[in-house]
C-alpha positions as CSV (number, residue, x, y, z in Angstrom):
1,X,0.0,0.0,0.0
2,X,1.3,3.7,0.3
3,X,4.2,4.2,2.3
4,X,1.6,6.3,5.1
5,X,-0.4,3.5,5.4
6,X,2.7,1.3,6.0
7,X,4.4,4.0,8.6
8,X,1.1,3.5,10.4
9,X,0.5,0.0,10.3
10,X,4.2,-0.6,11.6
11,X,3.7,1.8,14.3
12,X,0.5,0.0,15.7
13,X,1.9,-3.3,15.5
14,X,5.4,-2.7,17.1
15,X,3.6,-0.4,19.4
16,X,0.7,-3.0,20.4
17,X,3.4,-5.8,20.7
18,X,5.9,-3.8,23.0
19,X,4.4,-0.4,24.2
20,X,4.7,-2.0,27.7
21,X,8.1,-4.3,28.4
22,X,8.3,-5.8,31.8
23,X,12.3,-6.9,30.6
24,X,12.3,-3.1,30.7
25,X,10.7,-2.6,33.8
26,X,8.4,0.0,32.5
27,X,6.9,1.7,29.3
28,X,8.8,1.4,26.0
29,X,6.0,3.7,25.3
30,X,6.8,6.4,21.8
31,X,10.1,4.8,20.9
32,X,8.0,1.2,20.1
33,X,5.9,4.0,18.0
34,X,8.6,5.1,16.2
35,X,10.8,1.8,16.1
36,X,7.7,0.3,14.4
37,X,7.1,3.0,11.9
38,X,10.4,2.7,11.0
39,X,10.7,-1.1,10.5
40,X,7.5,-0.7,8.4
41,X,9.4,1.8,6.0
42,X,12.5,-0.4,5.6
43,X,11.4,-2.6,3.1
44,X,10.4,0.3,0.7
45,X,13.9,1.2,0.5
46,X,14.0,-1.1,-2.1
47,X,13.5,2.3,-4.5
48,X,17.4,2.6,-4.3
49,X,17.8,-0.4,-5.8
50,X,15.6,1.1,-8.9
51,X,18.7,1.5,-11.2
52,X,19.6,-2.2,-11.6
53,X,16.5,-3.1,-12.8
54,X,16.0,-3.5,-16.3
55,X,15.0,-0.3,-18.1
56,X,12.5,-1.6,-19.5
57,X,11.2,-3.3,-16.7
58,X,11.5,-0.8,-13.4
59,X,9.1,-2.6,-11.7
60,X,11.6,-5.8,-11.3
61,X,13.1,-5.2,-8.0
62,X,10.3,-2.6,-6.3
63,X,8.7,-5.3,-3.5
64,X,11.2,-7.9,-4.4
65,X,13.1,-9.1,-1.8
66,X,13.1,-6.8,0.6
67,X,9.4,-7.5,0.9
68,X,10.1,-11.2,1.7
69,X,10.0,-12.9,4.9
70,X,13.3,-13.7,5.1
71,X,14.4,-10.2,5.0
72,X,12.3,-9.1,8.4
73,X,15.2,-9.9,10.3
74,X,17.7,-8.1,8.5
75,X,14.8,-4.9,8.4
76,X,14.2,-5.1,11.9
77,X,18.4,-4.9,12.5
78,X,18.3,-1.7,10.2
79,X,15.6,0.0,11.4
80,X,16.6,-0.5,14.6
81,X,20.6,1.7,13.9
82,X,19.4,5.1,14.2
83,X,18.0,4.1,17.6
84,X,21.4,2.8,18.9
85,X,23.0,6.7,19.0
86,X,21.1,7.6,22.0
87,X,21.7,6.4,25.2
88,X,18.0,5.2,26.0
89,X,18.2,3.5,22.6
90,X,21.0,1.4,23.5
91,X,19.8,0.6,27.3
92,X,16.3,-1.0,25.4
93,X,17.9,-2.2,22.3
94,X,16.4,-5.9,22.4
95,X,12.7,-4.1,23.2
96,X,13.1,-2.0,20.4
97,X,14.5,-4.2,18.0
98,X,11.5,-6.0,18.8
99,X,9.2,-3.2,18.0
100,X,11.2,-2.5,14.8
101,X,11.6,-6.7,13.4
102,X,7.2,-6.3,14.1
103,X,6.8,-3.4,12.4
104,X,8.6,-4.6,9.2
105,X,6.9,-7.8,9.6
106,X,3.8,-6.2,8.6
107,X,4.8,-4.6,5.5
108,X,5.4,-7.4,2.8
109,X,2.0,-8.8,4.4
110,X,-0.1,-5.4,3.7
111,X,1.4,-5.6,0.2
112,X,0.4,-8.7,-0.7
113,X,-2.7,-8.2,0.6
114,X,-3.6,-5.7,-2.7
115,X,-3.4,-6.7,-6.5
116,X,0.0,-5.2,-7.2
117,X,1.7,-8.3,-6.6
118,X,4.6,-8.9,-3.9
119,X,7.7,-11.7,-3.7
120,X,7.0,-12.4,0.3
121,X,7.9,-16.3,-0.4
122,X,11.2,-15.3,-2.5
123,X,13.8,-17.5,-2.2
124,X,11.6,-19.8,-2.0
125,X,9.4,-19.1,-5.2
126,X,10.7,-17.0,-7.7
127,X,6.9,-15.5,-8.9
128,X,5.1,-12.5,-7.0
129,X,1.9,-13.4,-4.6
130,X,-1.1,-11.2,-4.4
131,X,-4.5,-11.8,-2.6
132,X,-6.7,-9.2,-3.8
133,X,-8.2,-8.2,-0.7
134,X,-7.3,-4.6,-0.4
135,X,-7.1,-1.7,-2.5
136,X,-3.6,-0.4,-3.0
137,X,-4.9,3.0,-1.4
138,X,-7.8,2.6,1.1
139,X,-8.4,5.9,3.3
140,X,-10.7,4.2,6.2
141,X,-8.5,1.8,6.2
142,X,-5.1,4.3,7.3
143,X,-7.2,6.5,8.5
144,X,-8.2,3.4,11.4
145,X,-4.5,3.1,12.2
146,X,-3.7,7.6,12.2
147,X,-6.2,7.0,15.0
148,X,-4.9,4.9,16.8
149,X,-1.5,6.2,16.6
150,X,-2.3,9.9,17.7
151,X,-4.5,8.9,20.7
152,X,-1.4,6.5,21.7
153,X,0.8,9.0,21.5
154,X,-1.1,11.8,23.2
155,X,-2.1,9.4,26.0
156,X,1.2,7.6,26.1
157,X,-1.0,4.5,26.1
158,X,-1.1,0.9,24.7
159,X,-4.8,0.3,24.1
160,X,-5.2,3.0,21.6
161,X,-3.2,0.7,18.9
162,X,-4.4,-2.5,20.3
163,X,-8.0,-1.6,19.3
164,X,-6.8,-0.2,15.6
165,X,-4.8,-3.5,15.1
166,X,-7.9,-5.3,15.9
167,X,-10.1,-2.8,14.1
168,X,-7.7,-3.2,11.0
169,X,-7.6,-6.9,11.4
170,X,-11.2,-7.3,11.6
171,X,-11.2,-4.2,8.3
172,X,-9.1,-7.4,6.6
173,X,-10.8,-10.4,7.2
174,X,-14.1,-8.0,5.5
175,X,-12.2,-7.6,2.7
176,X,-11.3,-11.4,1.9
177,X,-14.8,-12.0,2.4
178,X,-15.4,-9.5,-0.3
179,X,-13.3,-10.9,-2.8
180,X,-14.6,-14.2,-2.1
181,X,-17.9,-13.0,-3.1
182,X,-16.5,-11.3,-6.2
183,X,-14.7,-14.1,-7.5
184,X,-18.0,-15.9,-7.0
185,X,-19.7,-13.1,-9.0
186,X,-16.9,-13.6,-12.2
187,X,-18.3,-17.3,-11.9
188,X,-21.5,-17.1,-12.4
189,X,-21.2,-14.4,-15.2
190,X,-18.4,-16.4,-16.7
191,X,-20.7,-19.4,-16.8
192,X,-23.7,-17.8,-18.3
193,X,-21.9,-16.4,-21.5
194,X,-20.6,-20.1,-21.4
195,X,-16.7,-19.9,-20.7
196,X,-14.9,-21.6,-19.6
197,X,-12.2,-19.6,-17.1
198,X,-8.3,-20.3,-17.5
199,X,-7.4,-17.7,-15.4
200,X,-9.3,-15.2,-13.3
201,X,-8.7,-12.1,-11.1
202,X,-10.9,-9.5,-9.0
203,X,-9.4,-6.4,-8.1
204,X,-10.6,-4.2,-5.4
205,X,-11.2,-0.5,-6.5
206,X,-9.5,2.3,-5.2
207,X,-10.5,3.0,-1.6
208,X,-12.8,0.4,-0.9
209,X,-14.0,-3.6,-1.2
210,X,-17.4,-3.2,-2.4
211,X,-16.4,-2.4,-6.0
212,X,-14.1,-4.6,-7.6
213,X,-12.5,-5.0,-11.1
214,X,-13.6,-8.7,-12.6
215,X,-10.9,-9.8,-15.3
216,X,-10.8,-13.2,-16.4
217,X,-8.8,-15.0,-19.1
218,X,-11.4,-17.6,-21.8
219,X,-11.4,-18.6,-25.6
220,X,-8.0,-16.7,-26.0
221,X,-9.7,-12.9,-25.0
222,X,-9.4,-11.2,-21.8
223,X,-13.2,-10.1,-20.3
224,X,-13.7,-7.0,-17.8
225,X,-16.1,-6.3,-16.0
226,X,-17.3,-4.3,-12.9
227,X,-18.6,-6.5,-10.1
228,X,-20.0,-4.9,-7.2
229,X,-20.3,-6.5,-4.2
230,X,-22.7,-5.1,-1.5
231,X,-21.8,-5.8,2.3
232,X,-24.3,-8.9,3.3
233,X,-26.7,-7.8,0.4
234,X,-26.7,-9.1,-3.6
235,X,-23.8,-9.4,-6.3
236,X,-24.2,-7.6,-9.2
237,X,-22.6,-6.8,-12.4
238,X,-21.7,-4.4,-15.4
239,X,-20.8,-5.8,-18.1
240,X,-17.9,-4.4,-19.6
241,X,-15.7,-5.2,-23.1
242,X,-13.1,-7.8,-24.0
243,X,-10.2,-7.7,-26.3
244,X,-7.4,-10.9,-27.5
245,X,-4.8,-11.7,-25.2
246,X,-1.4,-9.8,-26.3
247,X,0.8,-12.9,-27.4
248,X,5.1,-13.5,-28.7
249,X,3.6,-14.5,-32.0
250,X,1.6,-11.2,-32.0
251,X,4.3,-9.3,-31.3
252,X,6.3,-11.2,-34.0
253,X,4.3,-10.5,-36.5
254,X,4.9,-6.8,-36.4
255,X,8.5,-5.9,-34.9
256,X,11.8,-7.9,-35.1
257,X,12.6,-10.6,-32.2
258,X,15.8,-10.8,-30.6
259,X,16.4,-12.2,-27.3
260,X,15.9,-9.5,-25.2
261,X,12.6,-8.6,-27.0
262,X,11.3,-11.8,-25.6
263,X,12.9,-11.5,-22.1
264,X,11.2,-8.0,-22.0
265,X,7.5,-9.3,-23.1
266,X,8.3,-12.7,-21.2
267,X,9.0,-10.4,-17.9
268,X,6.0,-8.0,-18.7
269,X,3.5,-11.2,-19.2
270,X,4.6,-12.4,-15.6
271,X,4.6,-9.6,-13.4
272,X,1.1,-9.2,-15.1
273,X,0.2,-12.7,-14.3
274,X,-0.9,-13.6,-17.7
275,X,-3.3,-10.3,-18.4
276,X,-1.5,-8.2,-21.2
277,X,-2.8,-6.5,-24.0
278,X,-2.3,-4.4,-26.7
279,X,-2.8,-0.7,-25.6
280,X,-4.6,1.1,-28.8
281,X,-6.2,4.9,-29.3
282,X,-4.6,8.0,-27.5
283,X,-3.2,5.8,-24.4
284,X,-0.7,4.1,-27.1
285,X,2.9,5.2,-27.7
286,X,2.8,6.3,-31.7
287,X,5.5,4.1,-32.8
288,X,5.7,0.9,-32.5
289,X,3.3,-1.8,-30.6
290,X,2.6,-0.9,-27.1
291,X,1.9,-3.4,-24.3
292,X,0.1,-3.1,-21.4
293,X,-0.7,-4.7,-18.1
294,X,-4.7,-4.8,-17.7
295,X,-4.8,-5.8,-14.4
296,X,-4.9,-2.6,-13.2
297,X,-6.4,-0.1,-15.3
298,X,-8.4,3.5,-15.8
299,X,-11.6,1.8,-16.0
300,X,-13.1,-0.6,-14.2
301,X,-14.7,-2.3,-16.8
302,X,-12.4,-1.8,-19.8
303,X,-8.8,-1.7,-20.6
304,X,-7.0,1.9,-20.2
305,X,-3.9,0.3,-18.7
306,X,-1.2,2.3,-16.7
307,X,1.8,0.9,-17.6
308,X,3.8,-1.6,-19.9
309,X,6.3,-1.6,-22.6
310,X,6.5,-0.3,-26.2
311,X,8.5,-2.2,-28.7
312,X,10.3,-0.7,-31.4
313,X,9.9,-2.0,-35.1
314,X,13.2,-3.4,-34.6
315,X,12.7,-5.4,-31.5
316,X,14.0,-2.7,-29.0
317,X,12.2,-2.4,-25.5
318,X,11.2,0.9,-23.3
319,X,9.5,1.4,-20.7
320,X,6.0,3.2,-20.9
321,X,3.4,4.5,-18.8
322,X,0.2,6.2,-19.7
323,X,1.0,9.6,-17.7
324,X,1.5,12.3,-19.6
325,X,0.0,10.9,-23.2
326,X,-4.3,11.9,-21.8
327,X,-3.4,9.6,-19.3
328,X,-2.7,12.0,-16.5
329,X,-4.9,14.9,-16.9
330,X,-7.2,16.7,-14.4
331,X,-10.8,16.2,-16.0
332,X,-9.5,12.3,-17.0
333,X,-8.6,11.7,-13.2
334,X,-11.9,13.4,-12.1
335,X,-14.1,11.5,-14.6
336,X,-12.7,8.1,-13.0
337,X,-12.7,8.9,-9.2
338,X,-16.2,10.1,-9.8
339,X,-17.6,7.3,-11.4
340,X,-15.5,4.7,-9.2
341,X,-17.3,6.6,-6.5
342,X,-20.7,6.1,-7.9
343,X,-20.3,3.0,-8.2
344,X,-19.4,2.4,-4.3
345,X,-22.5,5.0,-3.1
346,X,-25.0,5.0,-5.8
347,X,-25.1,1.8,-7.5
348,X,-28.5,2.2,-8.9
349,X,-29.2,1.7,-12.9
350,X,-25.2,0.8,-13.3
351,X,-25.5,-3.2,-12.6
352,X,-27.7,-5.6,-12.5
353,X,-28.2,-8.4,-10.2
354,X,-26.8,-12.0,-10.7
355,X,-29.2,-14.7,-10.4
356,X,-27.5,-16.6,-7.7
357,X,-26.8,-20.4,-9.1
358,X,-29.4,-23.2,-8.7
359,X,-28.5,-25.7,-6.0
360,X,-26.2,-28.7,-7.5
361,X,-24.9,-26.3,-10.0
């Protein structure tokens, strides 16, 4: 999620797990605050590493393997330094390194709970992880833990975090209820135009797990739609569009292949899990084919991607994003927060209800 979002969440853990240590003898109090917040930025560092990535791929090493659980250790240690100049910082270094190994264990965990993707299990498997249960940006959600943090720190109490990890937690468990519920929705929309699914994602909207993004892989096409999922009341549906899945031989058939070419759409194909496209109209680079991930897009129910790679006619690879080609632009932005909001808060005469499935179906 966004690097506030993180801050907090580190700080509520690490300050809920050792705001009070009796191996101290007292109150670890606003250093397990700031020893968590800290541990939960650590693993976002990974931004320095930026320039060995692959130009054409500069998403390769952001929430790579500093995001991985093997690497909470090694966070914790590092976030815990700074702490280690002051005297008070040296006299609680095991509480704090406590607080600070906690707070960075939460990080590669609140990634992977949104669509982006995250490598929590690398060595261990090379591909990213995602579980689709929060949106990469989700204001109740932070503001839950800004709460929590500020009454902490003004009381110089526990309980305030306590209750906004287990408001958080209980914020969480919602929202893989939701996408259960959405992935149930692609089903049974999926089954009545007859498909038959190879692979299937829904993606929760910006701010919120009501909404979600249906995308779903069948007869060689990628199908979007907009699914929305109302807390303990009826799943419905907009139908959206569908276009062919971007393939090599596609690609081949229009710009020279060399190695790297392939590497390049090979790389772009897997951090997309499988959902790339060809980006047409405005959006599209003017030279060249243009490649896009359409997992997460501009529209809910369409394909207006955000990023992927432009070929060259002869093969080469660059990196491309939609910002700054219509992509970007105030009244484009405004258009799709506002209807992403409608969606969420007035849902009426933009879906229709699924028919739930007959029993033994």
């Amino acid at each position: 999620m966004d690097f506030i979002t993180q801050n907090l969440l580190g700080a509520v853990a690490g300050h809920a797990a050792c705001g009070r240590s009796r191996r101290d003898g007292g109150t670890l109090g606003r250093l397990a605050l700031a020893a968590g917040a800290l541990g939960g930025a650590v693993p976002d560092f990974d931004f320095l590493l930026q320039q060995l990535a692959d130009p054409a791929m500069p998403w390769q090493l952001h929430r790579h393997f500093t995001h991985a659980f093997v690497f909470i250790p090694v966070a914790g240690v590092l976030a815990t330094l700074p702490f280690l100049a002051f005297r008070s910082g040296r006299r609680r270094f095991g509480v704090i390194l406590a607080a600070a190994t906690i707070g960075c264990a939460t990080h590669g965990l609140l990634d992977n709970l949104t669509s982006y993707g995250t490598h929590v299990l690398w060595p261990f498997r090379s591909g990213r992880t995602a579980w689709d249960a929060m949106s990469i940006v989700d204001p109740i959600f932070t503001l839950v833990l800004l709460l929590g943090v500020l009454i902490a720190t003004l009381r110089d109490r526990v309980r305030p975090t306590r209750v906004a990890a287990a408001v958080a937690a209980a914020y969480i468990a919602m929202g893989f209820v939701q996408h259960g519920r959405a992935l149930e929705a692609q089903q049974t929309l999926a089954a009545e135009r007859g498909h038959a699914v190879v692979r299937g994602r829904t993606l929760p909207t910006v701010g919120n797990w009501i909404v979600f993004r249906s995308i779903y892989e069948a007869d060689g096409r990628l199908w979007a739609d907009a699914v929305r999922v109302a807390p303990f009341g009826d799943l419905a549906v907009r139908e959206g569009r569908s276009m062919p899945r971007f393939t090599e031989e596609m690609l081949a058939s229009e710009v020279a292949i060399t190695e790297r070419t392939r590497v390049v759409l090979r790389g772009l194909d897997a951090f997309a899990d499988g959902f790339v496209g060809r980006v047409t109209g405005p959006d599209a680079a003017p030279d060249g084919v243009t490649v896009g991930d359409m997992r997460i897009t501009g529209m809910t129910d369409g394909f207006r991607p955000l990023w992927g790679v432009r070929f060259d006619r002869d093969g080469a690879p660059h990196a491309w994003d939609a910002f700054g080609r219509g992509g970007d632009d105030e009244e484009t932005i405004r258009a799709v927060l506002g209807g992403m909001l409608a969606d969420v808060v007035r849902p009426e005469g933009r879906f229709r209800v699924l028919a739930s499935p007959s029993p033994g179906d």
